[in-house]
C-alpha positions in Angstrom: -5.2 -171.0 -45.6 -4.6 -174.5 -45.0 -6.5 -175.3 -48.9 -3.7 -172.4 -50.0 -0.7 -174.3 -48.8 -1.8 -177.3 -50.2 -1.4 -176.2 -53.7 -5.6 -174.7 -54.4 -6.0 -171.1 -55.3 -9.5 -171.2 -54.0 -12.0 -173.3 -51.9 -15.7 -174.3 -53.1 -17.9 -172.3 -51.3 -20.3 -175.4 -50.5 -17.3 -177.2 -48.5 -16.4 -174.0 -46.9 -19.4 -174.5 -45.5 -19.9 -177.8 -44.8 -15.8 -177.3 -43.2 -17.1 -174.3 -41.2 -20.4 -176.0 -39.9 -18.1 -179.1 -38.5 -15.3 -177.0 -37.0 -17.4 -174.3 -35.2 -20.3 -176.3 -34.4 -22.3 -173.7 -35.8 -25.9 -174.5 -37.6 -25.4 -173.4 -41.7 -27.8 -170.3 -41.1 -24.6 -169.1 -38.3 -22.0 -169.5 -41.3 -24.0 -167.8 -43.7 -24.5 -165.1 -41.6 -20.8 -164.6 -41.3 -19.9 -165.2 -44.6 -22.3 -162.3 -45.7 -20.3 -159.9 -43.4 -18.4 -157.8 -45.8 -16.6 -156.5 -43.2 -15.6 -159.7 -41.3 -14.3 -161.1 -45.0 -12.5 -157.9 -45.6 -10.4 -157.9 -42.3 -9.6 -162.0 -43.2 -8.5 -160.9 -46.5 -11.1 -163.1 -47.8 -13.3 -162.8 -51.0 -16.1 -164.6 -52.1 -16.7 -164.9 -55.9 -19.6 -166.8 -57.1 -19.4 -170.6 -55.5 -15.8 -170.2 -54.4 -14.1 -168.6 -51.4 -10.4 -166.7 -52.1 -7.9 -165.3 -50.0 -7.4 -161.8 -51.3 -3.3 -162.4 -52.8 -4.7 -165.6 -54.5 -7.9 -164.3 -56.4 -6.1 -161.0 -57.7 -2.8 -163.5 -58.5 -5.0 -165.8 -60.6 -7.1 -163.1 -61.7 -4.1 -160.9 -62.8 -2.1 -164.2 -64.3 -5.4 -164.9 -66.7 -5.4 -161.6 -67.8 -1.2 -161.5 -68.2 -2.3 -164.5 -70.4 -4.8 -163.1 -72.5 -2.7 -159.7 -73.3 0.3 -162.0 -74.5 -1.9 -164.7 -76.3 -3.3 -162.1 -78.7 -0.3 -160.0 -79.3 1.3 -160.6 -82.9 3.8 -163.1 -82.7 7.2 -161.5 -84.2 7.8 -163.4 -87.3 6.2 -165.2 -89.5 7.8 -168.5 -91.3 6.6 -171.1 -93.2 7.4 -174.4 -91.9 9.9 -175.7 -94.6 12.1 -173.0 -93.4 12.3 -174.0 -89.6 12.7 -177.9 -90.9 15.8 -176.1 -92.6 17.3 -175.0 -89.5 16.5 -178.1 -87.3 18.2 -179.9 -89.9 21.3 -178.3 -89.7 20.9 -178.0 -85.6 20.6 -182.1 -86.1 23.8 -182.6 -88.3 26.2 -180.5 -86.3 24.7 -182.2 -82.8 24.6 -185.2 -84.8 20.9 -186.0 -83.4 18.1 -187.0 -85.5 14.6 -185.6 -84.0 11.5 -188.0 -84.3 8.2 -186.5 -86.5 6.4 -186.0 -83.1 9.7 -184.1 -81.4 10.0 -181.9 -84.8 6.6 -180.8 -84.2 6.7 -179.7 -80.8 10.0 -177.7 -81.6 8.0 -176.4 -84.9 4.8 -175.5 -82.4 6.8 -173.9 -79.6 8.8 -171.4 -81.8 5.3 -170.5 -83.8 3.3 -169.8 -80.7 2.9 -167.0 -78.0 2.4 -169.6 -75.2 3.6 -173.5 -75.4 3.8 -176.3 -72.7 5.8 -179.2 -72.6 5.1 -182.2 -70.7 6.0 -185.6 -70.6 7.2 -188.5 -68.1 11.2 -189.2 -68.1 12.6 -190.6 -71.3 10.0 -188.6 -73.9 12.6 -186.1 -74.8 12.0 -183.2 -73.2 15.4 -182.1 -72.8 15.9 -182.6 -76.5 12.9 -180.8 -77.8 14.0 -177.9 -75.2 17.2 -177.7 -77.0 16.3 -177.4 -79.9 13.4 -174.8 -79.1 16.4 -172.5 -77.9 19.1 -173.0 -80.5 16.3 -172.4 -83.1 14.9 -169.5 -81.7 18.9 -168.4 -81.0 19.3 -169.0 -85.2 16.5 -166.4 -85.5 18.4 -163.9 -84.0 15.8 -163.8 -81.2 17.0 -163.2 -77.4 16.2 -166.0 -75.1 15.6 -166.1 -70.9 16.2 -169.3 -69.0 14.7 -169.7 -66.0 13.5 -172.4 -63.0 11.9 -172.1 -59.5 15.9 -173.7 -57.4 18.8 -172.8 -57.9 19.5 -176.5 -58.5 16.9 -177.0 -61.9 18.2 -173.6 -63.0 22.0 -175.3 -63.2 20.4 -178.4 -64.8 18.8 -176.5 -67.3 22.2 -174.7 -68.2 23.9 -178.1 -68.3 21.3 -179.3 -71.0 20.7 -176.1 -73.3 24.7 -175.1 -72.4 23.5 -171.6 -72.2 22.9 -169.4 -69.0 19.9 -170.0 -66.8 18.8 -168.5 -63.5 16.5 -168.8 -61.1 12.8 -167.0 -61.8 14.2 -164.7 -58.7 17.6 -164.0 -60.3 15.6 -163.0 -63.1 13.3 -160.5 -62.0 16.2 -159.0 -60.0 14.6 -160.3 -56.6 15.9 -158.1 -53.5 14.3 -158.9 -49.9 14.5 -155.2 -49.1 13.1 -153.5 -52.6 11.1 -156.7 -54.2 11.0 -157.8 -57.5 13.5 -154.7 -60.0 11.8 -156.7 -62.9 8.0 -155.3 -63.4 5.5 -154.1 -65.4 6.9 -150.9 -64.9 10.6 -152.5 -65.7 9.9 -155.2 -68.4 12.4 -158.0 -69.1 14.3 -157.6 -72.3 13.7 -160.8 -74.3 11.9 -162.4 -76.7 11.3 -165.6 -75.1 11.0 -166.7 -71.8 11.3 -170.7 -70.9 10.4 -171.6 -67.8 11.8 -175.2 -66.5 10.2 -177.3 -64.0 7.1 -175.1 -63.9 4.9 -177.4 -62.0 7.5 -176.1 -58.7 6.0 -172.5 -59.6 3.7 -171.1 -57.1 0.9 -168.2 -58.3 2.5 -165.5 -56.7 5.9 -165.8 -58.5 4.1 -166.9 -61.7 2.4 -163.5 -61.8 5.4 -161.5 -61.0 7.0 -163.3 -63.9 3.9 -162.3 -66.4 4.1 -158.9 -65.3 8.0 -158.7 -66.1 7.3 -160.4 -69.6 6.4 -158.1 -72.4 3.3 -158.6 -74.4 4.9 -159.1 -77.4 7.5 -162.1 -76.7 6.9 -164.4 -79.5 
């Protein structure tokens, strides 16, 4: 639990262990007797795959995210356009925001609009904010529906300041209620073709997989 709230979805086996061993006092033979107790590991909602050691929400979270990932990775994206045409746009999206993109910023913009899954990162000042706004008023000129969306309340209004279109919090969303859960499931899909996420590394695995469920396979 403690490995959890630190930000790991799992903990090596071997320093389980080794952990175990120090805390309890216990000789390794003790520990692996315990950790071979199906039972025991059941009723601590803990499951042991190969070298590492999950609680249960974490391994089915990662192991439901990868597989969220794969489905919309190979799904056809929805249109296909050669490159000379998006230069098009972004050149008129430059002249009437009277911003001229560099080669390496034209290429991300190019490479998020032409791919089922893109990541954007960068330190402050490499034109994130720029290339983001770009990615949504292209994908916008393509007559393609877009969903803006950050972990706070407070990057969600930041993110609607810099693309001056709606966003919402991942909860707002997915239609989060305390006393039903997330309206926005795999059973209830979200109604867009794009979904960009803003200040992702604030996303824990739990809402990350809530998200993929709500996203259909075939956002672009």
């Amino acid at each position: 639990i403690e490995a959890s709230n630190s930000g790991h979805t799992y903990f090596p086996l071997d320093e389980l262990r080794k952990s175990a061993t120090e805390l309890l006092t216990l000789p390794v033979a003790e520990i692996d007797l315990i950790l071979s107790d199906a039972g025991l590991l059941d009723e601590n909602n803990i499951i042991l795959d190969e070298s590492r050691a999950y609680l249960k929400w974490n391994f089915f979270g990662e192991k439901g995210i990868a597989e969220r990932i794969s489905a919309i990775a190979h799904s056809p994206i929805k249109f296909e356009l050669p490159d000379e045409s998006l230069n098009c746009i972004i050149d008129e999206l430059s002249a009437g925001q009277n911003l001229v993109l560099s080669a390496i910023q034209r290429a991300n913009v190019i490479n998020a609009v032409k791919s089922k899954l893109f990541i954007l990162t960068g330190g402050p000042g490499t034109g994130k904010t720029t290339i983001t706004y770009f990615i949504v008023k292209l994908l916008q000129k393509l007559n393609l529906r877009v969903a803006l969306c950050s972990p706070t309340g407070r990057a969600a209004k930041r993110l609607s300041e810099l693309t001056r279109e709606n966003a919402s919090t991942i909860h707002r969303l997915l239609e989060y209620s305390p006393q039903t859960g997330f309206q926005r499931n795999a059973e209830n899909q979200l109604d867009f073709d794009a979904v960009i996420i803003d200040e992702f590394s604030m996303v824990d695995l739990n809402l990350f997989y809530h998200l993929l469920k709500a996203v259909r396979n075939n956002v672009i």
